[in-house]
Structures are given as C-alpha cells and as structure tokens.
Backbone and ligand atoms as CSV (ligand in chain L), in Angstrom:
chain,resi,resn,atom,element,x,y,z
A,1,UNK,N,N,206.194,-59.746,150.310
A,1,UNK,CA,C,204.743,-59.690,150.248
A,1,UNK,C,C,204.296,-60.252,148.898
A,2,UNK,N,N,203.331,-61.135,148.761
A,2,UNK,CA,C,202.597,-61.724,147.647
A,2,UNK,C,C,202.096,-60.619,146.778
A,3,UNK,N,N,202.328,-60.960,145.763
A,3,UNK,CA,C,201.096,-60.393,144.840
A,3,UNK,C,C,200.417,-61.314,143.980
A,4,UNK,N,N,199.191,-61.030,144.010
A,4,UNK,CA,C,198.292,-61.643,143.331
A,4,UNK,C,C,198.311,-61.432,142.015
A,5,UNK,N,N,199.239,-62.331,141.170
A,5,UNK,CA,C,199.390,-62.075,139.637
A,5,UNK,C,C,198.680,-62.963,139.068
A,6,UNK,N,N,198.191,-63.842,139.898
A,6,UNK,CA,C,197.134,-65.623,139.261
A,6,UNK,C,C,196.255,-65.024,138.881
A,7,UNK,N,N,195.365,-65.127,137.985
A,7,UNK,CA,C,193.929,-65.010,137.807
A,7,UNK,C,C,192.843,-66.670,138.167
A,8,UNK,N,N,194.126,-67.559,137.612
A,8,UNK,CA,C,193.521,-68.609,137.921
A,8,UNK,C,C,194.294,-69.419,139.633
A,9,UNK,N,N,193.955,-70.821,139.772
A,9,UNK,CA,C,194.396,-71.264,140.838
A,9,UNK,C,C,195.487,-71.537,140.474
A,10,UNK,N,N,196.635,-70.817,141.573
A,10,UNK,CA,C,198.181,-70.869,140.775
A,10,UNK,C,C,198.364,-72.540,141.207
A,11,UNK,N,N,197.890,-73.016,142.398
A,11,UNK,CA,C,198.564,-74.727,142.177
A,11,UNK,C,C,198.023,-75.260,141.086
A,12,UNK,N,N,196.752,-75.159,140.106
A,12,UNK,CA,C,196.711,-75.792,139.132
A,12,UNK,C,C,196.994,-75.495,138.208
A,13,UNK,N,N,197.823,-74.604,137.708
A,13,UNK,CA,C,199.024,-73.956,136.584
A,13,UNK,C,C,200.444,-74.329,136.735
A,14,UNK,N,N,200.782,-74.989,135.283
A,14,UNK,CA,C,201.806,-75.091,134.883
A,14,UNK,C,C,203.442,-74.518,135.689
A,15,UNK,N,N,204.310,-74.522,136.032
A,15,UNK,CA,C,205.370,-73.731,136.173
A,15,UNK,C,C,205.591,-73.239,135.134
A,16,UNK,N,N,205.259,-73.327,133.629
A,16,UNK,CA,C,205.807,-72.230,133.077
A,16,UNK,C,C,204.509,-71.413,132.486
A,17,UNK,N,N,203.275,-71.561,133.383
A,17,UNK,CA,C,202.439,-70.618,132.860
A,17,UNK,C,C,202.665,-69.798,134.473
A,18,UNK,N,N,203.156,-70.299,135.265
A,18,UNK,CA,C,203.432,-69.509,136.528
A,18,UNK,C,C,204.695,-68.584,136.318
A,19,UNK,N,N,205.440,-68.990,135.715
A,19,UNK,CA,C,206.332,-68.580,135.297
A,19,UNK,C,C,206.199,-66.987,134.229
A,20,UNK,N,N,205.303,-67.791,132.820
A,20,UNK,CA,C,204.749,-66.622,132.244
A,20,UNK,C,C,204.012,-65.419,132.865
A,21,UNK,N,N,203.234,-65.760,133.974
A,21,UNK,CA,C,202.513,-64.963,134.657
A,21,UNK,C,C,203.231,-63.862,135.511
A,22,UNK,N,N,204.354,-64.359,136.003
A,22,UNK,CA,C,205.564,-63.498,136.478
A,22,UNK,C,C,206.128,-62.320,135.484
A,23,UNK,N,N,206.705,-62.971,134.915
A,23,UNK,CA,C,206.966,-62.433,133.726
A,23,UNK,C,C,206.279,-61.163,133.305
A,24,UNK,N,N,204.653,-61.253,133.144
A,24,UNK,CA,C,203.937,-60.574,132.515
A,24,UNK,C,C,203.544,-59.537,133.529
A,25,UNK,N,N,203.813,-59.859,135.341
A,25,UNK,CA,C,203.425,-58.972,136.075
A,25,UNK,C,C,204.937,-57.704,136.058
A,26,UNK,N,N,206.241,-58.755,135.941
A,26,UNK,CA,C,207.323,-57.881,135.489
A,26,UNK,C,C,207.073,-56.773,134.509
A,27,UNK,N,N,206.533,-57.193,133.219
A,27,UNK,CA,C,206.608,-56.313,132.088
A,27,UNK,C,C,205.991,-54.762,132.884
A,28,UNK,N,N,204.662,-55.290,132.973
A,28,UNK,CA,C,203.544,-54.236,133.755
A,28,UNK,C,C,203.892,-53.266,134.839
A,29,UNK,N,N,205.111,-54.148,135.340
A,29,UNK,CA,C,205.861,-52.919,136.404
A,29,UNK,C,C,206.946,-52.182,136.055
A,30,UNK,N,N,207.558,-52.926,134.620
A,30,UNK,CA,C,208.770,-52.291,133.975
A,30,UNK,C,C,208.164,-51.094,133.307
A,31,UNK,N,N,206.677,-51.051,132.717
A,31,UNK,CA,C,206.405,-50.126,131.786
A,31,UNK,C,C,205.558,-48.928,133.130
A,32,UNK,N,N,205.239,-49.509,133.757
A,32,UNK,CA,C,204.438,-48.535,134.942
A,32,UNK,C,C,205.632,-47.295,135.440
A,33,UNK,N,N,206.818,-48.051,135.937
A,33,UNK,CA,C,208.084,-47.521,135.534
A,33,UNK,C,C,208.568,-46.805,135.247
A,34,UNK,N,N,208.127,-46.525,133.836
A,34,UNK,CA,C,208.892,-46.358,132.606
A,34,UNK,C,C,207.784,-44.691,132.668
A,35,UNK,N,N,206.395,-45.057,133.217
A,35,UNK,CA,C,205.857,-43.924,133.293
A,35,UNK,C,C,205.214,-42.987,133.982
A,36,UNK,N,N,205.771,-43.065,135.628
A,36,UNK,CA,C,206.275,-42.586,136.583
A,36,UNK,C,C,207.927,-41.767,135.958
A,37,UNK,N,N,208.654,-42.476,136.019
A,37,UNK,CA,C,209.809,-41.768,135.777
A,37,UNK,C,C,209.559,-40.577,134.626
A,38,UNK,N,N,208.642,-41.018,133.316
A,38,UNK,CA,C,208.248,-40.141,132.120
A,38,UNK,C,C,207.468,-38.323,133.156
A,39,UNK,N,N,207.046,-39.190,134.160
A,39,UNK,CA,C,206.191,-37.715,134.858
A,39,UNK,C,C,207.306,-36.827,135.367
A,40,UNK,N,N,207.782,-37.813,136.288
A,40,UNK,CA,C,209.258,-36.773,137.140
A,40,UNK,C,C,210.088,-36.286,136.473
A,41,UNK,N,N,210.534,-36.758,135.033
A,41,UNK,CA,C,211.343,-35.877,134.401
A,41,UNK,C,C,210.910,-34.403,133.816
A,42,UNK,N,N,209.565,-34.778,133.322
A,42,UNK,CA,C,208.588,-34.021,132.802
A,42,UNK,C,C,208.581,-32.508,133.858
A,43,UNK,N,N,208.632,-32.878,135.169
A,43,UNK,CA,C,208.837,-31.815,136.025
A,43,UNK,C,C,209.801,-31.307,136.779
A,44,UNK,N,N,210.878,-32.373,137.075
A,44,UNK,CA,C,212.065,-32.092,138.143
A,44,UNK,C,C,212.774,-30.463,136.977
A,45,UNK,N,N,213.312,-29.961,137.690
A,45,UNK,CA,C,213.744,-28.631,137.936
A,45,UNK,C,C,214.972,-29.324,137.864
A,46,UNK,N,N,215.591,-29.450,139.108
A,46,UNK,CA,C,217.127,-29.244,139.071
A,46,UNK,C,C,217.600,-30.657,138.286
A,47,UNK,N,N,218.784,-29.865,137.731
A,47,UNK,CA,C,219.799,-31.095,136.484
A,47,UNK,C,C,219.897,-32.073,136.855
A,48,UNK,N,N,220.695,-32.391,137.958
A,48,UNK,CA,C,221.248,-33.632,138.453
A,48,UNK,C,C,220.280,-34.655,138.488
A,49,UNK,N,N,219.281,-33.887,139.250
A,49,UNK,CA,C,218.320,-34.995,139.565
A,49,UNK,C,C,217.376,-35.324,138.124
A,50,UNK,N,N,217.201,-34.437,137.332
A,50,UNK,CA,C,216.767,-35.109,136.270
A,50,UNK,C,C,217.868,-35.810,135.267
A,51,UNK,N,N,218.888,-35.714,135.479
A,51,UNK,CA,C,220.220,-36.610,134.933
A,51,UNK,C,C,219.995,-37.998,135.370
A,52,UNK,N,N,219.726,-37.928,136.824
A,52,UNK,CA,C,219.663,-39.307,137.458
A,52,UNK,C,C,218.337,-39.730,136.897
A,53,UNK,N,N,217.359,-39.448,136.962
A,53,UNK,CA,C,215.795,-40.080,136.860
A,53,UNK,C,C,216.231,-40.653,135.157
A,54,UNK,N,N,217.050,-39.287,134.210
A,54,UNK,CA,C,216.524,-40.104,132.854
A,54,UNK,C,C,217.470,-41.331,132.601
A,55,UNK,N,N,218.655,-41.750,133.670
A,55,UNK,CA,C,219.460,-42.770,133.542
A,55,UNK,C,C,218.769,-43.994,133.600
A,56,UNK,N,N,218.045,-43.526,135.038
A,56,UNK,CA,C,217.158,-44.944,135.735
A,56,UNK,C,C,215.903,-45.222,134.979
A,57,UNK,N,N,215.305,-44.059,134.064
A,57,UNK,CA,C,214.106,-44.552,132.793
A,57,UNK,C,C,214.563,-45.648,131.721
A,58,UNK,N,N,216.024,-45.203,131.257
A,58,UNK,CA,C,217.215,-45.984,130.661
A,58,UNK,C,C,217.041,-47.263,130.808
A,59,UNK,N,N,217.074,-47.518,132.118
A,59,UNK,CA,C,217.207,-48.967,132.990
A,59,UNK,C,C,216.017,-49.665,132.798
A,60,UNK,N,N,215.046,-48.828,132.822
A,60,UNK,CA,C,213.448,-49.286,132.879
A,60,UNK,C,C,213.117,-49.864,131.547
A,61,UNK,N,N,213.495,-49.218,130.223
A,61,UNK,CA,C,213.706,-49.235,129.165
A,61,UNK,C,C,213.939,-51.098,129.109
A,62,UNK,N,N,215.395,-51.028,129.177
A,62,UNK,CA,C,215.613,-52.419,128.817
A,62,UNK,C,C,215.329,-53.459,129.915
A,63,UNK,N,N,214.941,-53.324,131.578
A,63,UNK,CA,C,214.077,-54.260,131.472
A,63,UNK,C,C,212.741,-54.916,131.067
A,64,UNK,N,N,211.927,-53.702,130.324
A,64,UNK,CA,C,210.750,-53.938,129.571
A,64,UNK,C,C,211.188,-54.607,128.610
A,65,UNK,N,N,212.246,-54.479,127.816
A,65,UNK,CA,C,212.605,-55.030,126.410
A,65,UNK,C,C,213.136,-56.487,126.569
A,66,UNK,N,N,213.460,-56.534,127.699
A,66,UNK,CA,C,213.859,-58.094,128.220
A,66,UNK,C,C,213.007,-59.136,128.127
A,67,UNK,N,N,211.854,-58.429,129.350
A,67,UNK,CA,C,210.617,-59.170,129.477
A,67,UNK,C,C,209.887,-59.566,128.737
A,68,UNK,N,N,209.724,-58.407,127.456
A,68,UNK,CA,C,208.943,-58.204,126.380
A,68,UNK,C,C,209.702,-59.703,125.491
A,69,UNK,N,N,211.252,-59.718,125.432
A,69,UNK,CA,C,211.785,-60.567,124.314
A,69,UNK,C,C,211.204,-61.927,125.131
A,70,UNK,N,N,211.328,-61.884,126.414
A,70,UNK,CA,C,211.094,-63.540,127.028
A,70,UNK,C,C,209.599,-63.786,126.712
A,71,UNK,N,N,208.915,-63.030,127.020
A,71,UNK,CA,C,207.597,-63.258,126.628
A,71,UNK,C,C,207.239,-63.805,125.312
A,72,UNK,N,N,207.879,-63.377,123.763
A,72,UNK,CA,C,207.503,-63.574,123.022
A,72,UNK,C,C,208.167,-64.982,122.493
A,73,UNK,N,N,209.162,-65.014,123.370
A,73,UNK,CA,C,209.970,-66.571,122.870
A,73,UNK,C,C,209.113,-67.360,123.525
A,74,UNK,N,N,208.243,-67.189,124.427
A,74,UNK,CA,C,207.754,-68.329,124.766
A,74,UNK,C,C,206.252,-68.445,124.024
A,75,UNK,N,N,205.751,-67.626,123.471
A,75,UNK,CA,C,204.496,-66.983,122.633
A,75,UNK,C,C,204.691,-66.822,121.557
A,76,UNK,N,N,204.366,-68.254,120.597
A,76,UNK,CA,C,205.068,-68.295,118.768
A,76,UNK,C,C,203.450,-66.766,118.118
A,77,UNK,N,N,202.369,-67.496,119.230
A,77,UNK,CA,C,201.493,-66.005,117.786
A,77,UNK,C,C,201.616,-64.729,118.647
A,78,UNK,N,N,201.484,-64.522,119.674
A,78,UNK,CA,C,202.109,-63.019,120.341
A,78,UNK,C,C,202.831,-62.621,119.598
A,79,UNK,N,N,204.429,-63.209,119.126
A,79,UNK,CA,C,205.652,-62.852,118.174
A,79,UNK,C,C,204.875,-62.686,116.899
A,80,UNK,N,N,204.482,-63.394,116.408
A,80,UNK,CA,C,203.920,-63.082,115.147
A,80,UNK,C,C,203.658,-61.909,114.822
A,81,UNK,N,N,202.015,-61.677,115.857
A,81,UNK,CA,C,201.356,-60.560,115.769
A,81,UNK,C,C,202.515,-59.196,115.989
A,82,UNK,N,N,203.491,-59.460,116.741
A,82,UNK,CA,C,204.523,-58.095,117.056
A,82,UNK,C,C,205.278,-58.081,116.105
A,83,UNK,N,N,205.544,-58.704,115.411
A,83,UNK,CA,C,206.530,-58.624,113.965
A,83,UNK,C,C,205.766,-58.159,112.733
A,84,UNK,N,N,204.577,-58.033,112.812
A,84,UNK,CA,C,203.891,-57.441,111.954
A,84,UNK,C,C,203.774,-56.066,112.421
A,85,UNK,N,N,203.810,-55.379,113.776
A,85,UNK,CA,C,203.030,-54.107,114.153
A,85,UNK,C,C,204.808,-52.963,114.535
A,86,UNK,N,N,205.370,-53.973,115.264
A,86,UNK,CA,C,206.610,-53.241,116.075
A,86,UNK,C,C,207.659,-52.703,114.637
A,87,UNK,N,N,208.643,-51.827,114.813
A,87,UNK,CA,C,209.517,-50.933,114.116
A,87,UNK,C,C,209.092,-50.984,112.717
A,88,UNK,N,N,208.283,-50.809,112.536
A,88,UNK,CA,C,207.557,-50.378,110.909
A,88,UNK,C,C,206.929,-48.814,110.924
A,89,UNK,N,N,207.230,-48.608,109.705
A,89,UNK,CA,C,206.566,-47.396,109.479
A,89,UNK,C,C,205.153,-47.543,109.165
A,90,UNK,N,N,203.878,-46.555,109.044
A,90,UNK,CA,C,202.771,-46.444,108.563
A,90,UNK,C,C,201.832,-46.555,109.820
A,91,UNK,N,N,200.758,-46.774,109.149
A,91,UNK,CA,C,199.527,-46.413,109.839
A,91,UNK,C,C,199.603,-47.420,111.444
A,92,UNK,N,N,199.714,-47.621,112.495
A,92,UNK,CA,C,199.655,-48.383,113.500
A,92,UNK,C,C,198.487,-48.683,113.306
A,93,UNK,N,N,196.929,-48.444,113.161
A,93,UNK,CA,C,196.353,-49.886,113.652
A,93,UNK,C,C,196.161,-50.496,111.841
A,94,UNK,N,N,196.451,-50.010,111.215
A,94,UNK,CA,C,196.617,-51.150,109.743
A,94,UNK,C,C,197.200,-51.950,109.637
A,95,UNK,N,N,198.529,-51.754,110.782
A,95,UNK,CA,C,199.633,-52.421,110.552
A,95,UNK,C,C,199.023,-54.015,111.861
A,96,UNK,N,N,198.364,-53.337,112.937
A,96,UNK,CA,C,198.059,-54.020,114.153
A,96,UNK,C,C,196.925,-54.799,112.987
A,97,UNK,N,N,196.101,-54.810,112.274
A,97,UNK,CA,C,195.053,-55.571,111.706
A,97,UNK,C,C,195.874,-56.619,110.706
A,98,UNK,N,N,196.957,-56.342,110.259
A,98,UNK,CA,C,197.700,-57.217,109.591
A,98,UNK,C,C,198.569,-58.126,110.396
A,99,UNK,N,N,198.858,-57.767,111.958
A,99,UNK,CA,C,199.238,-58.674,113.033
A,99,UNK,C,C,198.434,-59.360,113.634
A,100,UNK,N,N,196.890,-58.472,113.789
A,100,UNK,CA,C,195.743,-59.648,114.215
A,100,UNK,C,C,195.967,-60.943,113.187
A,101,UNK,N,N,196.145,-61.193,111.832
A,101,UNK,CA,C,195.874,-62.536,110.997
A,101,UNK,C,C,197.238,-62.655,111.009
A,102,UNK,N,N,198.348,-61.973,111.318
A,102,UNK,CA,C,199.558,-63.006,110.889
A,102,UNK,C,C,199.347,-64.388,111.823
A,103,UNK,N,N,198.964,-64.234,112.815
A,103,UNK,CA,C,199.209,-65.512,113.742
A,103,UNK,C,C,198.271,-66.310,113.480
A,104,UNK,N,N,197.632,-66.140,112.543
A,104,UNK,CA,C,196.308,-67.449,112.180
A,104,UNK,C,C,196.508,-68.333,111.565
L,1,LIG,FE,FE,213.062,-52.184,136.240
C-alpha cells in the first residue's frame, strides 16, 4: 500500500529527493516506534514480555540512528546545525540557537 510521503509531485522530484523523502518517512516511523514501544514497556506487567518489547525498542533505536546518519550525509547544514545541538552538555535551546547560525 502507498503512502503518501510527497508533499510535492513525486514525478517532478529528483530520485534522490524521492529518495530523501523515504528516508525521512523512515525516520518518523523509526521514532513513532521508538514511542509506542516507550508506552508498552511503561505498562507490560509480565518480564518476558517486557524483556522482549525493550529488545525490539533496542532495534528501533538504531534504525532511527541509521536514518538519522543517512539523512545528514546527504544534508551538509542539517549536519551542521546537529553538531552544534546533539551530545553536548548545557542549556538545549542555547545550544539549538548556536546550530540555527552554524549552517549560515
Ligand atoms: Fe524499525
């Protein structure tokens, strides 16, 4: 079944903005994912089954981090802006206002 990830007319886009667009509908389902599974653990009761759910969050984990790395290799100021904000300490949006101008 299709999903409608185009915003624009996908025959007049690029293959690798069709491509990106994939990609970006991936991320959105890796992190959707990521927080569904965050609910069911949050409640499942019995072990096993929350053994299994936090394996498969695991999984969810690094295909977000996948998507996330392909995305930014193909996106020189996206990367920018995330190398200023991602694994740093301090204030998050001071750090996000110093990633808004890195890419300028
Ligand atoms: Fe996944």
């Amino acid at each position: 079944m299709p999903t409608n990830q185009y915003h624009e007319p996908a025959e007049e886009l690029s293959q690798e903005t069709r491509t990106f667009a994939r990609m970006i509908t991936s991320l959105c389902e890796e992190a959707e994912a990521i927080g569904w599974y965050e609910q069911r653990i949050s409640l499942e009761k019995d072990k096993d089954a929350k053994a299994i759910m936090t394996n498969a969050q695991q999984e969810e984990f690094k295909h977000f981090g996948m998507d996330l790395e392909f995305l930014l290799r193909k996106n020189e100021k996206w990367r920018l802006t995330l190398q200023k904000i991602l694994f740093k300490k301090g204030d998050i949006v001071e750090l996000g206002e110093k990633g808004e101008h890195a890419a300028e």
